[in-house]
mmCIF entry with sequence, helices, sheets and N, C-alpha, C, O atoms, coordinates in Angstrom:
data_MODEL
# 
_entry.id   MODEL 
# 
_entity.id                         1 
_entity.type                       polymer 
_entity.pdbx_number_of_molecules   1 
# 
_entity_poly.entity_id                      1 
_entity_poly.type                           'polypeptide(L)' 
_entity_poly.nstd_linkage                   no 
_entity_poly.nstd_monomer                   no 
_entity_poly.pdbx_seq_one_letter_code       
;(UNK)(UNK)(UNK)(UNK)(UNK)(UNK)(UNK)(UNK)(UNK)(UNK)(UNK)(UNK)(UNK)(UNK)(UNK)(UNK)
(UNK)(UNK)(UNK)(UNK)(UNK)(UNK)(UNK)(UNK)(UNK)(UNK)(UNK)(UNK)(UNK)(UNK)(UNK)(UNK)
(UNK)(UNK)(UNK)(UNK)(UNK)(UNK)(UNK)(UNK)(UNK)(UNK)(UNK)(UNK)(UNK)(UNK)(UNK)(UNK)
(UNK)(UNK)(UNK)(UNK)(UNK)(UNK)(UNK)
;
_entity_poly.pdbx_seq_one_letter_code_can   XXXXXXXXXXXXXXXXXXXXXXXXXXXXXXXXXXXXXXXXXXXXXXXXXXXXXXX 
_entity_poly.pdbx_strand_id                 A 
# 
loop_
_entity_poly_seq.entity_id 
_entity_poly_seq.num 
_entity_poly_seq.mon_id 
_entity_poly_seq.hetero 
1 1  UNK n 
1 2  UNK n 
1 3  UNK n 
1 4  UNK n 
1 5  UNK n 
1 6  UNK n 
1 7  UNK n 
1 8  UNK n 
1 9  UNK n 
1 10 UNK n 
1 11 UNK n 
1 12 UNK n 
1 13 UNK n 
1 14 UNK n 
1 15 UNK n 
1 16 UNK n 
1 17 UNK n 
1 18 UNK n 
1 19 UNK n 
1 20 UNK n 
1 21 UNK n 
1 22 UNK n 
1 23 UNK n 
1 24 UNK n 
1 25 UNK n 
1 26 UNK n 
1 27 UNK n 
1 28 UNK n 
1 29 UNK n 
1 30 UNK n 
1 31 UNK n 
1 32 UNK n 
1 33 UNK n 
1 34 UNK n 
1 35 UNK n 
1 36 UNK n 
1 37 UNK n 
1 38 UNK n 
1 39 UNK n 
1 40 UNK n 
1 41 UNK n 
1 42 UNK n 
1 43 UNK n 
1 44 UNK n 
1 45 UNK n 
1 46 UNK n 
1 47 UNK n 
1 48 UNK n 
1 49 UNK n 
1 50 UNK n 
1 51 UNK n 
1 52 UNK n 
1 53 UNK n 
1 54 UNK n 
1 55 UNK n 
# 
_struct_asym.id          A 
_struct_asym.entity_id   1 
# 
_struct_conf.conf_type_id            HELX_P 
_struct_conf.id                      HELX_P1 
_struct_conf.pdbx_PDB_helix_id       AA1 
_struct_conf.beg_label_comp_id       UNK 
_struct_conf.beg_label_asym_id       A 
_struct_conf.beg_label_seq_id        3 
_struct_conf.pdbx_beg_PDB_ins_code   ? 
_struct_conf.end_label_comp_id       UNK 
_struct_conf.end_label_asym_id       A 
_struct_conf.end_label_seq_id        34 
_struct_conf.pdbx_end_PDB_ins_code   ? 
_struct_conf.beg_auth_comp_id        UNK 
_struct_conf.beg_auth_asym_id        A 
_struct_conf.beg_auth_seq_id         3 
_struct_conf.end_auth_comp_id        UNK 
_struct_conf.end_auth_asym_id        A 
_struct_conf.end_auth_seq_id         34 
_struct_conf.pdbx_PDB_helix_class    1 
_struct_conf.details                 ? 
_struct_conf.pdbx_PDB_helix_length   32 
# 
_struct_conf_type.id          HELX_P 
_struct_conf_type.criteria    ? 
_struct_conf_type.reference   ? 
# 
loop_
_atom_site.group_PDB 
_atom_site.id 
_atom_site.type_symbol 
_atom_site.label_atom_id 
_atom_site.label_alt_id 
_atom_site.label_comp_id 
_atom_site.label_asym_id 
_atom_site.label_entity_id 
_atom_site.label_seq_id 
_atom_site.pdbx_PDB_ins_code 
_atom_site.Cartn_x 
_atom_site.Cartn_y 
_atom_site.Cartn_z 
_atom_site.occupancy 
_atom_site.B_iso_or_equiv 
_atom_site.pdbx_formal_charge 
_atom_site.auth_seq_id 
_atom_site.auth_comp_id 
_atom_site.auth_asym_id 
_atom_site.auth_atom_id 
_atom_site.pdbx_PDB_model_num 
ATOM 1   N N  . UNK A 1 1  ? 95.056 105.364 126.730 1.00 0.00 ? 1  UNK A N  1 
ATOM 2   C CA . UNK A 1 1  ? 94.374 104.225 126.151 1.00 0.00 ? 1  UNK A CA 1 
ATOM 3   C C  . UNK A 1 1  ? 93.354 104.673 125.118 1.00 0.00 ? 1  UNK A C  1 
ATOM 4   O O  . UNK A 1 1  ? 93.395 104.275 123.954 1.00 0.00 ? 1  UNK A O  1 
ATOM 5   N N  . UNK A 1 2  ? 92.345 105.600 125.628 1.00 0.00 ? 2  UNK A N  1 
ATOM 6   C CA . UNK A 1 2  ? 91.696 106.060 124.508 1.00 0.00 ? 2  UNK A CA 1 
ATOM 7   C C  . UNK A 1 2  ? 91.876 107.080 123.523 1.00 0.00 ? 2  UNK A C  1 
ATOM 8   O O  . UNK A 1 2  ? 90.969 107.619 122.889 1.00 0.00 ? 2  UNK A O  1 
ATOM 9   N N  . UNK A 1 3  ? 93.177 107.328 123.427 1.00 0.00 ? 3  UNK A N  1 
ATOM 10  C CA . UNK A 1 3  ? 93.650 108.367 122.099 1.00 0.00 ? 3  UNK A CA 1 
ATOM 11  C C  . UNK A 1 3  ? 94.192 107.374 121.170 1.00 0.00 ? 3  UNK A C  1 
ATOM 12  O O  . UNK A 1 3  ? 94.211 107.746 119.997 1.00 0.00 ? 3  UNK A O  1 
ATOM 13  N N  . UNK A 1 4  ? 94.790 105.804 121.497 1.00 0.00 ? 4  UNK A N  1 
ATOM 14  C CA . UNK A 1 4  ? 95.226 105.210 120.696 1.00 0.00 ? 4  UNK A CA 1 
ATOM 15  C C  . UNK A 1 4  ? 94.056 104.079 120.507 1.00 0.00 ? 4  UNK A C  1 
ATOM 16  O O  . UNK A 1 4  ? 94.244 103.083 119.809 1.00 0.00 ? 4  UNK A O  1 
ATOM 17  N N  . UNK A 1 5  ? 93.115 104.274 121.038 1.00 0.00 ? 5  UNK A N  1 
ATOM 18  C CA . UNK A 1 5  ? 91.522 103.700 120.250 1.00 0.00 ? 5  UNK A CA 1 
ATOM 19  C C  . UNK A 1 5  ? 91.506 104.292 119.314 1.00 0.00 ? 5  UNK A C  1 
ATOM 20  O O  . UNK A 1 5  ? 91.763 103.841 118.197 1.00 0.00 ? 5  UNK A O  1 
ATOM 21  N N  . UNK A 1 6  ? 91.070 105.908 119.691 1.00 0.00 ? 6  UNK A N  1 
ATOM 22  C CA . UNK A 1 6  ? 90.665 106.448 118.271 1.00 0.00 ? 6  UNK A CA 1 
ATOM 23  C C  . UNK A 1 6  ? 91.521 106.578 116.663 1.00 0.00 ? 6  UNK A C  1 
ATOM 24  O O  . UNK A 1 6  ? 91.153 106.759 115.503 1.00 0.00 ? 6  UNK A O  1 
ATOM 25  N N  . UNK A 1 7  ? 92.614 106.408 117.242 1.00 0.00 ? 7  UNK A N  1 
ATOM 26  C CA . UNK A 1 7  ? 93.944 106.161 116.176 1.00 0.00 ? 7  UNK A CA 1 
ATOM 27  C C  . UNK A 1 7  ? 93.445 105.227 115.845 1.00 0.00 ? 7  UNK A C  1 
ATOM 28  O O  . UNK A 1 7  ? 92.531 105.776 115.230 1.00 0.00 ? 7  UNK A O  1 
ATOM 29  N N  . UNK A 1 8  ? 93.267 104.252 115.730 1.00 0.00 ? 8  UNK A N  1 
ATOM 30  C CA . UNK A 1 8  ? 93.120 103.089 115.509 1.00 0.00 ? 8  UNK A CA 1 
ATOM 31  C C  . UNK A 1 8  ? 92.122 103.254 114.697 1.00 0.00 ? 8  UNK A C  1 
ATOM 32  O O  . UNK A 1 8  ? 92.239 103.237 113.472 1.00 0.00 ? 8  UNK A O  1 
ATOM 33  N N  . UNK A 1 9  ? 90.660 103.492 115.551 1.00 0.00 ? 9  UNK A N  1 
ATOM 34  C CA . UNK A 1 9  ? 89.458 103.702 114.454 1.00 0.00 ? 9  UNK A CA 1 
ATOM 35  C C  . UNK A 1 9  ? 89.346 104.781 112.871 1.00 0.00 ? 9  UNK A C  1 
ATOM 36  O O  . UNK A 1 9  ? 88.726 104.745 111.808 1.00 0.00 ? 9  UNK A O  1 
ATOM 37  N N  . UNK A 1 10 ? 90.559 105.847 113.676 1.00 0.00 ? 10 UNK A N  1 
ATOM 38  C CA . UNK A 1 10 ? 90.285 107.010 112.492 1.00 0.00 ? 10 UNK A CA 1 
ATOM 39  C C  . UNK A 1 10 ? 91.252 106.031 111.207 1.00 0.00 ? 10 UNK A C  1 
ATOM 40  O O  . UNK A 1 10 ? 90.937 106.102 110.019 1.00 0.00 ? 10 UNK A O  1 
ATOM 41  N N  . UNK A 1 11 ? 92.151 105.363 111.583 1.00 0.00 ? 11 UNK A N  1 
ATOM 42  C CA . UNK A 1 11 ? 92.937 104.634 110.435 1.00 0.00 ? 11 UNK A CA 1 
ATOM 43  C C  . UNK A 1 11 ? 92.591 103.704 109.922 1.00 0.00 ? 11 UNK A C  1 
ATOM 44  O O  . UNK A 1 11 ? 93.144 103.290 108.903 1.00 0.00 ? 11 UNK A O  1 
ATOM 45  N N  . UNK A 1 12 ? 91.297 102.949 110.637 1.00 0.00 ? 12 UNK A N  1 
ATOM 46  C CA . UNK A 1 12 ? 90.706 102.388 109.807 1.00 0.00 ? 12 UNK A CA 1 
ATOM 47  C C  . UNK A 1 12 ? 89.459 103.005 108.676 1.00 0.00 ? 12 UNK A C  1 
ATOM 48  O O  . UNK A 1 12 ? 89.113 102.622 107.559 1.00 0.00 ? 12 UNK A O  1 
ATOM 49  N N  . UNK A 1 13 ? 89.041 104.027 109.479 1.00 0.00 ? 13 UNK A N  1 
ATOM 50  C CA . UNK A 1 13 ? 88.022 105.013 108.630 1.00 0.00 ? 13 UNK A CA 1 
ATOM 51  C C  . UNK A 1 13 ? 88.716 105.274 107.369 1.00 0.00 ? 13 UNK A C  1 
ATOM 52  O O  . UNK A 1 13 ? 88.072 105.261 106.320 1.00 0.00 ? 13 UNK A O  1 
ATOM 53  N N  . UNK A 1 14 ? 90.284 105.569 107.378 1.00 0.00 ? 14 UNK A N  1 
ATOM 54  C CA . UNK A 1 14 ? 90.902 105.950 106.396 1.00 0.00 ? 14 UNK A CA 1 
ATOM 55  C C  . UNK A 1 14 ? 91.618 105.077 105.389 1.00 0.00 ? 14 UNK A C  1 
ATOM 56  O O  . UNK A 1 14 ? 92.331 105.517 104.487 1.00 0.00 ? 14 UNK A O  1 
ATOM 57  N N  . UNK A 1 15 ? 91.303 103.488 105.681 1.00 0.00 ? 15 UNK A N  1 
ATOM 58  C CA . UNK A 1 15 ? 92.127 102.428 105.148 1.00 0.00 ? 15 UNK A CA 1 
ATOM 59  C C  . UNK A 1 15 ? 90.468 102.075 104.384 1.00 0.00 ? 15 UNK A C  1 
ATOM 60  O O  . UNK A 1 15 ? 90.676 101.511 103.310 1.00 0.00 ? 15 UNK A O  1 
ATOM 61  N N  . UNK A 1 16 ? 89.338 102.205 104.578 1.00 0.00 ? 16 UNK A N  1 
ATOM 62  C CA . UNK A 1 16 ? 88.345 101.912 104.081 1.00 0.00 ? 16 UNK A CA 1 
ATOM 63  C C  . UNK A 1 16 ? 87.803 103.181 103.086 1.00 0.00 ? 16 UNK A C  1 
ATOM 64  O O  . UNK A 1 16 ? 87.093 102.940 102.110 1.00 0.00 ? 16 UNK A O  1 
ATOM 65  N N  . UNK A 1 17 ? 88.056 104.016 103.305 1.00 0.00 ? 17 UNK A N  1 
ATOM 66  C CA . UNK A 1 17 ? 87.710 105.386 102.372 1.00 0.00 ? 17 UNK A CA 1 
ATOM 67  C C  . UNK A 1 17 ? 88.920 104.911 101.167 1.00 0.00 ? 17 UNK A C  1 
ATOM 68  O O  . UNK A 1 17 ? 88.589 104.263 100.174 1.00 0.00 ? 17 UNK A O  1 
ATOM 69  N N  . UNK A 1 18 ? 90.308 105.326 101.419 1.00 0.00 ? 18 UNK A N  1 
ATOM 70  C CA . UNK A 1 18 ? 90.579 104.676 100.395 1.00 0.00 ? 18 UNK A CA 1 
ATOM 71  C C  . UNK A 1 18 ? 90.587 103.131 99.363  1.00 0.00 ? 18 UNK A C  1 
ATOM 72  O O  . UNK A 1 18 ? 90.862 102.937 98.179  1.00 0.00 ? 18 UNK A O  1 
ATOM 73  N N  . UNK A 1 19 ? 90.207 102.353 100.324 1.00 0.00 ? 19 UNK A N  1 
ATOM 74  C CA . UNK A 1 19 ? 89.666 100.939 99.124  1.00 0.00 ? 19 UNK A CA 1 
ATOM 75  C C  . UNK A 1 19 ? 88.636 101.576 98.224  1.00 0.00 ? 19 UNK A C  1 
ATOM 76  O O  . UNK A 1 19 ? 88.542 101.403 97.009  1.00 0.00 ? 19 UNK A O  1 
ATOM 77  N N  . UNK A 1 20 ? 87.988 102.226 98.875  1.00 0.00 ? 20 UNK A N  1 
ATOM 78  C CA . UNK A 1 20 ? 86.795 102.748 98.412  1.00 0.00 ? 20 UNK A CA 1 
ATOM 79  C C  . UNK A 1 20 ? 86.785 103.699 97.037  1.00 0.00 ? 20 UNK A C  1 
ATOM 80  O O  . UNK A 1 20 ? 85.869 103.680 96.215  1.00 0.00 ? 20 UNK A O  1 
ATOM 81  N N  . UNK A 1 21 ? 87.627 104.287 96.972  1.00 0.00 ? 21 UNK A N  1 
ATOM 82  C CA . UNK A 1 21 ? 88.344 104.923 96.020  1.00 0.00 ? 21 UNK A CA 1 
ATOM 83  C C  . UNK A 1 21 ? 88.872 104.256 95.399  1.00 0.00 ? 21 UNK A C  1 
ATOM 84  O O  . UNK A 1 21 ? 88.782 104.730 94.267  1.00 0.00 ? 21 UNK A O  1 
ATOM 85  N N  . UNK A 1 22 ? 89.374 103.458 95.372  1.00 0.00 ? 22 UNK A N  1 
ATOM 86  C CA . UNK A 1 22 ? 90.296 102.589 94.337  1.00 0.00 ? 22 UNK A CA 1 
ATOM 87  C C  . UNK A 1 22 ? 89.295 101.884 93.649  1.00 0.00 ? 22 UNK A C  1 
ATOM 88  O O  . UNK A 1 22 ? 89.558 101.547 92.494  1.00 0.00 ? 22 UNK A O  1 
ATOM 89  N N  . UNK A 1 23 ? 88.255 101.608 94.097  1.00 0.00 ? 23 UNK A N  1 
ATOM 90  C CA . UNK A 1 23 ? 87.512 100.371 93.706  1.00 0.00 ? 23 UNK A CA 1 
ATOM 91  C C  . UNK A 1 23 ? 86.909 100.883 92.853  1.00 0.00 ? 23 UNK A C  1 
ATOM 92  O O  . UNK A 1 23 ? 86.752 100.351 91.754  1.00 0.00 ? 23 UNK A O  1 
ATOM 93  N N  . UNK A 1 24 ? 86.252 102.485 93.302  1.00 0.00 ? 24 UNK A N  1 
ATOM 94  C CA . UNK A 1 24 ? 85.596 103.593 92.516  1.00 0.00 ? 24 UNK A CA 1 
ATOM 95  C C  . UNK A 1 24 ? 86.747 103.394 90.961  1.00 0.00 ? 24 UNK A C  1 
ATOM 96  O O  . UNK A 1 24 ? 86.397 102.830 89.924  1.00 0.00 ? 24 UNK A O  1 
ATOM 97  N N  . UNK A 1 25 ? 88.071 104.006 91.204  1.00 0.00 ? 25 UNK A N  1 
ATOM 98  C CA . UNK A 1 25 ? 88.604 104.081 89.740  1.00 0.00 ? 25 UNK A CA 1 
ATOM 99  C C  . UNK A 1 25 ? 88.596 102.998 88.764  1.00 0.00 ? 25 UNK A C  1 
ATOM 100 O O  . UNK A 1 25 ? 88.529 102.983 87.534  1.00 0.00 ? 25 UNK A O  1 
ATOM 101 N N  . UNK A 1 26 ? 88.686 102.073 89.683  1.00 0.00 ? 26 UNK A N  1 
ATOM 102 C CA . UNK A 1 26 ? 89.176 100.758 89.128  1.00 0.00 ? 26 UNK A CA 1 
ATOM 103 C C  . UNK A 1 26 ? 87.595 100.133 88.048  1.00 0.00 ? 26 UNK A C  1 
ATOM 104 O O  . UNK A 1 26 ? 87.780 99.328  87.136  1.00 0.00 ? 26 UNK A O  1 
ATOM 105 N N  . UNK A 1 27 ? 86.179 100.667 88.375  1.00 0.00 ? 27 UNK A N  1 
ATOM 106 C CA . UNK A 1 27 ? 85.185 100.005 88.321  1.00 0.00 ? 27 UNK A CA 1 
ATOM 107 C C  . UNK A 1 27 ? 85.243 101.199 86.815  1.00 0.00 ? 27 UNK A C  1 
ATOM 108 O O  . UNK A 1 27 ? 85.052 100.727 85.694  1.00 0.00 ? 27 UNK A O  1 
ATOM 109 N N  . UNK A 1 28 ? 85.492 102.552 86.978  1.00 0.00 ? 28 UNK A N  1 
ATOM 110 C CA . UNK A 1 28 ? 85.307 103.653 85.891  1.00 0.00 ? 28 UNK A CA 1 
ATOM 111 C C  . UNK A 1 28 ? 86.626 103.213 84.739  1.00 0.00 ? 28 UNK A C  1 
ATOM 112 O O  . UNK A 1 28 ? 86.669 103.463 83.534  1.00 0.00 ? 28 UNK A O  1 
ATOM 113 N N  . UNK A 1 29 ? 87.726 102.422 85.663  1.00 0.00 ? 29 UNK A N  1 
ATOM 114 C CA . UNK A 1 29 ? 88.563 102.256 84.064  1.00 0.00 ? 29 UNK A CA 1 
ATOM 115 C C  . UNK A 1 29 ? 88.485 100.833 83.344  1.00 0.00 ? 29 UNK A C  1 
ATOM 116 O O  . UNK A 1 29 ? 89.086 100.543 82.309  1.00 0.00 ? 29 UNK A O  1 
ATOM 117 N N  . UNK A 1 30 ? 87.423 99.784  84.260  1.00 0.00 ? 30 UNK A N  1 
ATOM 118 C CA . UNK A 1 30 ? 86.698 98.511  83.442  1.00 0.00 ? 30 UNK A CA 1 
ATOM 119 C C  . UNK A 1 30 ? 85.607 99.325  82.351  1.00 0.00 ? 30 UNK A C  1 
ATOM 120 O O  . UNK A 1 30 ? 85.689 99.050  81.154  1.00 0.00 ? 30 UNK A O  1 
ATOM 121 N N  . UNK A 1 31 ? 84.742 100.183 82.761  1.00 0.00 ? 31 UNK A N  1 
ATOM 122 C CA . UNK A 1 31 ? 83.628 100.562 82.217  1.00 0.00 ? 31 UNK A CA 1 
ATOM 123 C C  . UNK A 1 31 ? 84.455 101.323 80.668  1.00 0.00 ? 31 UNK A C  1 
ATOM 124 O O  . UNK A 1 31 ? 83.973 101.300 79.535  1.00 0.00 ? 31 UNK A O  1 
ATOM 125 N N  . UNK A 1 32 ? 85.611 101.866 81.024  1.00 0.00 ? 32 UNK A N  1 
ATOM 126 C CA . UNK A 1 32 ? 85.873 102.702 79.545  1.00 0.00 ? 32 UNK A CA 1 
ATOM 127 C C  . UNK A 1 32 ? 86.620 101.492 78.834  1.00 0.00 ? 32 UNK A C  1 
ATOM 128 O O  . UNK A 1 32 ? 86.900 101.579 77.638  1.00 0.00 ? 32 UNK A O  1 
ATOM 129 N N  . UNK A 1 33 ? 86.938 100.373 79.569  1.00 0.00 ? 33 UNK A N  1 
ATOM 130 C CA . UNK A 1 33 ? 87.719 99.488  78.274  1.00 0.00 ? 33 UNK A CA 1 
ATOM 131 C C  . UNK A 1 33 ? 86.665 98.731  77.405  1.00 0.00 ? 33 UNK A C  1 
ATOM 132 O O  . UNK A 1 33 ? 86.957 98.029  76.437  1.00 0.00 ? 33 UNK A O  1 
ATOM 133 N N  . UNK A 1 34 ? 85.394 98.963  77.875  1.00 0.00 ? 34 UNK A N  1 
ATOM 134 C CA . UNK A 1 34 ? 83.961 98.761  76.402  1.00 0.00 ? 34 UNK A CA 1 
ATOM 135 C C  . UNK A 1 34 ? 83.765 99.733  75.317  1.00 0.00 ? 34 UNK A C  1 
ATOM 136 O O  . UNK A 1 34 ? 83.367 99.417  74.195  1.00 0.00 ? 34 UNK A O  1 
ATOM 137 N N  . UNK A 1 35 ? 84.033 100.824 75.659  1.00 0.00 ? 35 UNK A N  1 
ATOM 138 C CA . UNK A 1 35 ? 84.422 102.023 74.593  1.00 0.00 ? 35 UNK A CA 1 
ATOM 139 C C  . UNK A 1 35 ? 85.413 102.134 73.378  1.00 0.00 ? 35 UNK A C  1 
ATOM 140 O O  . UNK A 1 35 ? 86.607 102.229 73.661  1.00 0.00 ? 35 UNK A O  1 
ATOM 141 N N  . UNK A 1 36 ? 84.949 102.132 71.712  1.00 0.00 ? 36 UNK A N  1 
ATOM 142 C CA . UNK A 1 36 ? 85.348 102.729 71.056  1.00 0.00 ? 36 UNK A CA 1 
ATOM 143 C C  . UNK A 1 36 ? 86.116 103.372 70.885  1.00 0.00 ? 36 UNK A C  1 
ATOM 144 O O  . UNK A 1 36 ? 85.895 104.510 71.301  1.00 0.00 ? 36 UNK A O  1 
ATOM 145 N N  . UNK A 1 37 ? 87.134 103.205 70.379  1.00 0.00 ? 37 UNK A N  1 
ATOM 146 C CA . UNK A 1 37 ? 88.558 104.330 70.204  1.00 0.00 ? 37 UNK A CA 1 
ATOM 147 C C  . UNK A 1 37 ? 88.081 105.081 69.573  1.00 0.00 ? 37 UNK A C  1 
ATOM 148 O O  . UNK A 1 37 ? 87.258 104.930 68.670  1.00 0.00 ? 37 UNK A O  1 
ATOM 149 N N  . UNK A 1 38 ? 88.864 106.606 70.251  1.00 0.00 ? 38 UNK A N  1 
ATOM 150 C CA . UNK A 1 38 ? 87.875 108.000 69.606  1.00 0.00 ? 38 UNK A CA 1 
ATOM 151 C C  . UNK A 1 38 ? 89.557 108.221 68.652  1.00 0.00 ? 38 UNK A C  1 
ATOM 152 O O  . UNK A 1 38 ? 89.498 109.042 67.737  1.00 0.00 ? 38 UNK A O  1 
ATOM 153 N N  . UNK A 1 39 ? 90.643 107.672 68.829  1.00 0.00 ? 39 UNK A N  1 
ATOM 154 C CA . UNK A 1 39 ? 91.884 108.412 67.876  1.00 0.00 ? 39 UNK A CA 1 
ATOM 155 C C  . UNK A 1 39 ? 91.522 107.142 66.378  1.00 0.00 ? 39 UNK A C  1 
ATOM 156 O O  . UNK A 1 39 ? 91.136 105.979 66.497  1.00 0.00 ? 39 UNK A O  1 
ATOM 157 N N  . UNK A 1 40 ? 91.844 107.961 64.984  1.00 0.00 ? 40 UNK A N  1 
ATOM 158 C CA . UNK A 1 40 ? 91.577 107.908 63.823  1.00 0.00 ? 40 UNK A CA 1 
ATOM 159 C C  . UNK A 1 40 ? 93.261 107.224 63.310  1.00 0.00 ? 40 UNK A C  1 
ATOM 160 O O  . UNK A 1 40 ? 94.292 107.394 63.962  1.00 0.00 ? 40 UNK A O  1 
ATOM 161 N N  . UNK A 1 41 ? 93.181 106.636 62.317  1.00 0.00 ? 41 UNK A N  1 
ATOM 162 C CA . UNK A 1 41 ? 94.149 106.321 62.158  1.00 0.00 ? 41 UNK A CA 1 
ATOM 163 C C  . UNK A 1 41 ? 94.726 108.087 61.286  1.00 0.00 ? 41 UNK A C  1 
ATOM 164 O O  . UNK A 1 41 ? 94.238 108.476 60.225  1.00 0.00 ? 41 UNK A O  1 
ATOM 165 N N  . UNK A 1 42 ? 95.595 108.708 61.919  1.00 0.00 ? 42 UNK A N  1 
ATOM 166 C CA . UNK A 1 42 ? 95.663 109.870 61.029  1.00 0.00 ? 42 UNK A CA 1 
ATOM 167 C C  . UNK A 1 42 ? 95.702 110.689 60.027  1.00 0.00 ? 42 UNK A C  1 
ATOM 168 O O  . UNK A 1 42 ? 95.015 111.576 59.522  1.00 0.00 ? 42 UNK A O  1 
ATOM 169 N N  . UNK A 1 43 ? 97.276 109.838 59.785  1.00 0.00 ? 43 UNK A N  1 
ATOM 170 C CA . UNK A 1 43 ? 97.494 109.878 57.612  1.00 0.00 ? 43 UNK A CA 1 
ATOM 171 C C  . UNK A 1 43 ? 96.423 109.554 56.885  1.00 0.00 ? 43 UNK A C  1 
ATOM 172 O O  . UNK A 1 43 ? 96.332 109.817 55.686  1.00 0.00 ? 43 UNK A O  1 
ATOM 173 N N  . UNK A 1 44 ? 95.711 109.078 57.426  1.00 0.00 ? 44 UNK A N  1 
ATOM 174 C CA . UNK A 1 44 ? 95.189 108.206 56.386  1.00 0.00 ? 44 UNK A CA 1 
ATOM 175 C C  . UNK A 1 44 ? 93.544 108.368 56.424  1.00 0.00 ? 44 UNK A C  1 
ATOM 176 O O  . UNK A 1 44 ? 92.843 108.102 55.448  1.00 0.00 ? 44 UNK A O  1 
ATOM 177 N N  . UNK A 1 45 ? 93.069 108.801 57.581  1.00 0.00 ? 45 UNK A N  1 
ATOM 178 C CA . UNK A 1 45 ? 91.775 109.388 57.624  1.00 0.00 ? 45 UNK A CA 1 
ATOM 179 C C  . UNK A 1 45 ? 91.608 110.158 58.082  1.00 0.00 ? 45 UNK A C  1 
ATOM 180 O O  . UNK A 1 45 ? 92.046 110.071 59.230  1.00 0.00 ? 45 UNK A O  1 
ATOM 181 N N  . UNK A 1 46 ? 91.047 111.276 57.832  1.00 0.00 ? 46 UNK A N  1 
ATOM 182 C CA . UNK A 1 46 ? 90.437 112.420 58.686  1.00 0.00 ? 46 UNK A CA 1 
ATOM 183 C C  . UNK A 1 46 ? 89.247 112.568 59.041  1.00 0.00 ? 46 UNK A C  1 
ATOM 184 O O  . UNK A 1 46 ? 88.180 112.390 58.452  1.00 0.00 ? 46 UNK A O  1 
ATOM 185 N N  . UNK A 1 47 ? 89.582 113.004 60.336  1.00 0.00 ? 47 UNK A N  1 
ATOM 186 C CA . UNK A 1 47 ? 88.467 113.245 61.482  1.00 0.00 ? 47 UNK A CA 1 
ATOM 187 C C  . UNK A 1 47 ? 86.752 113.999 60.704  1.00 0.00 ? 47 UNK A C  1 
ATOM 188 O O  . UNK A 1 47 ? 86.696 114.768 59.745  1.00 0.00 ? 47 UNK A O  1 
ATOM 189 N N  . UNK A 1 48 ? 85.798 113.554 61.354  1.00 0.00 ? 48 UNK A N  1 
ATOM 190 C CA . UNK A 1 48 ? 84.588 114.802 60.417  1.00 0.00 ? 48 UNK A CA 1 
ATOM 191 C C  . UNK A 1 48 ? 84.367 115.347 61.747  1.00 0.00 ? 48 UNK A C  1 
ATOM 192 O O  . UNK A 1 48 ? 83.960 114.768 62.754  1.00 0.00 ? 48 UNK A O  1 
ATOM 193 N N  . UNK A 1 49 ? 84.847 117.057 61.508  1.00 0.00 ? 49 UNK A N  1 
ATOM 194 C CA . UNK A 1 49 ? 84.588 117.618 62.681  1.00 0.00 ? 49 UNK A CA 1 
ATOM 195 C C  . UNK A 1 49 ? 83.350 118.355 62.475  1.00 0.00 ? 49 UNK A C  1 
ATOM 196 O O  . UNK A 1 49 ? 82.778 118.239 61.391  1.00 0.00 ? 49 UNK A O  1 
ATOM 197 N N  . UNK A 1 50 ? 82.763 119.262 63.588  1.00 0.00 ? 50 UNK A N  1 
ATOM 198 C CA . UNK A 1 50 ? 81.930 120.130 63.109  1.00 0.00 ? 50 UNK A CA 1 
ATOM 199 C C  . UNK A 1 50 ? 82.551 121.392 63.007  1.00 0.00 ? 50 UNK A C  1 
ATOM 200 O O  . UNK A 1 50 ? 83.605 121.608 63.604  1.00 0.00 ? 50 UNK A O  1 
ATOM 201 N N  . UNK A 1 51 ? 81.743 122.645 61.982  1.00 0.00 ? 51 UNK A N  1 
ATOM 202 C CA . UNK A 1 51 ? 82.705 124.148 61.717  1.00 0.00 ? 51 UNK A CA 1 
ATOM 203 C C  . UNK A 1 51 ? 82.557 124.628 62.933  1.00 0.00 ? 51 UNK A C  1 
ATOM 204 O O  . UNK A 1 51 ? 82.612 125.836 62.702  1.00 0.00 ? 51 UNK A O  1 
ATOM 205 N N  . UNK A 1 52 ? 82.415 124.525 64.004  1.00 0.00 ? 52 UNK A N  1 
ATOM 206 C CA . UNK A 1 52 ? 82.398 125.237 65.296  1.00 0.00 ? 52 UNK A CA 1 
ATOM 207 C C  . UNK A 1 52 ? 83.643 124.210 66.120  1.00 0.00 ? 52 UNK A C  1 
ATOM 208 O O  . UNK A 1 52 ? 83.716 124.217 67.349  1.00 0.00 ? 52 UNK A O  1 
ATOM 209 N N  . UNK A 1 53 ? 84.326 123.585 65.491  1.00 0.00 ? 53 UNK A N  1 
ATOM 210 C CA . UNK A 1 53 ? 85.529 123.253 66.699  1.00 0.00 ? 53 UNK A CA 1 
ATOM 211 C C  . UNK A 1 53 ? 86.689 123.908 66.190  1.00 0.00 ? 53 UNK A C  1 
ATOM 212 O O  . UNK A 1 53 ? 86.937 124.194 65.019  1.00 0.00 ? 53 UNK A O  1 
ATOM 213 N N  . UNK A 1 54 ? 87.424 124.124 67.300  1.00 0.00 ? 54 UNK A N  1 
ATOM 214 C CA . UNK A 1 54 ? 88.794 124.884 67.649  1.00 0.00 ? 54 UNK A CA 1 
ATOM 215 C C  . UNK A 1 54 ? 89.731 124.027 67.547  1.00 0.00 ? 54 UNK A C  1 
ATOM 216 O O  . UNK A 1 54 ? 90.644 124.284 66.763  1.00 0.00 ? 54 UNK A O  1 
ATOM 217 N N  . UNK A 1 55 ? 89.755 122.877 68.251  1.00 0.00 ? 55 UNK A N  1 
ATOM 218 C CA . UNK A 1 55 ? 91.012 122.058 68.586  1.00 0.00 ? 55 UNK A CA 1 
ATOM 219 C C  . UNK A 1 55 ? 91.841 121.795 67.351  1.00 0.00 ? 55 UNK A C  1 
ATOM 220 O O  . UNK A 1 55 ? 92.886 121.151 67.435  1.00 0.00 ? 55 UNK A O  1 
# 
């Protein structure tokens, strides 16, 4: 009886950790759809980088 308590509780520990997570991504990929597109239209403009980038 009490090994399938704790089943019970640990799967809910684990059905609430992940909402929890989701809610986390879900709240970080509302926050970036207020953000500025960082890609340039290409042909047609170029980027102003600084002389210290690689990419």
């Amino acid at each position: 009886m009490f090994p399938m308590l704790t089943g019970f509780i640990s799967y809910g520990q684990q059905t609430i950790r992940a909402a929890r997570y989701i809610g986390q991504s879900f709240i970080i990929t509302l926050s970036h759809t207020n953000h500025l597109p960082i890609m340039i239209h290409y042909p047609y403009e170029k980027a102003i980088t600084s002389e210290y980038f690689w990419g």
